[in-house]
C-alpha positions in Angstrom: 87.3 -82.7 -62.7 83.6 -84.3 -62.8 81.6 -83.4 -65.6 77.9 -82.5 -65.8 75.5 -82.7 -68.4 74.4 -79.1 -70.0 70.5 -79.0 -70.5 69.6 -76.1 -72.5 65.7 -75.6 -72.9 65.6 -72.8 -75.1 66.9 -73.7 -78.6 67.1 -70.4 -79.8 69.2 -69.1 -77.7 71.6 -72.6 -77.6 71.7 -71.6 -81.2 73.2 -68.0 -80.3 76.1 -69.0 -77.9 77.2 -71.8 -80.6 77.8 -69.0 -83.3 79.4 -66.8 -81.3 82.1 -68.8 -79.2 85.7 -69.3 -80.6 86.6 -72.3 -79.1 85.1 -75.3 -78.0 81.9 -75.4 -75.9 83.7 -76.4 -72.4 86.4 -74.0 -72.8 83.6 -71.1 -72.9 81.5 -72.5 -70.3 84.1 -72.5 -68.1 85.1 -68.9 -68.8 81.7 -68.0 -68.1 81.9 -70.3 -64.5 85.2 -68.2 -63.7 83.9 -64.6 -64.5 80.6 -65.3 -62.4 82.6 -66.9 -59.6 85.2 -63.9 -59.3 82.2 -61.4 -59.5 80.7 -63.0 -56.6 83.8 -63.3 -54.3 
């Protein structure tokens, strides 16, 4: 699996998603990747 560099711009809301995942950053980012992919198939 390649990896790609995150860039968030707005700090505030970077701030947000950190407090309210439950496990580590890639685990949730990939959740997110899966829900938005299966919405748009």
């Amino acid at each position: 699996m390649k990896k790609y560099l995150l860039l968030i711009e707005d700090e505030k809301i970077w701030e947000k998603f950190k407090e309210l995942i439950d496990r580590d950053i890639n685990t949730e980012i990939m959740e997110l990747i899966k829900k938005r992919v299966e919405k748009n198939d």
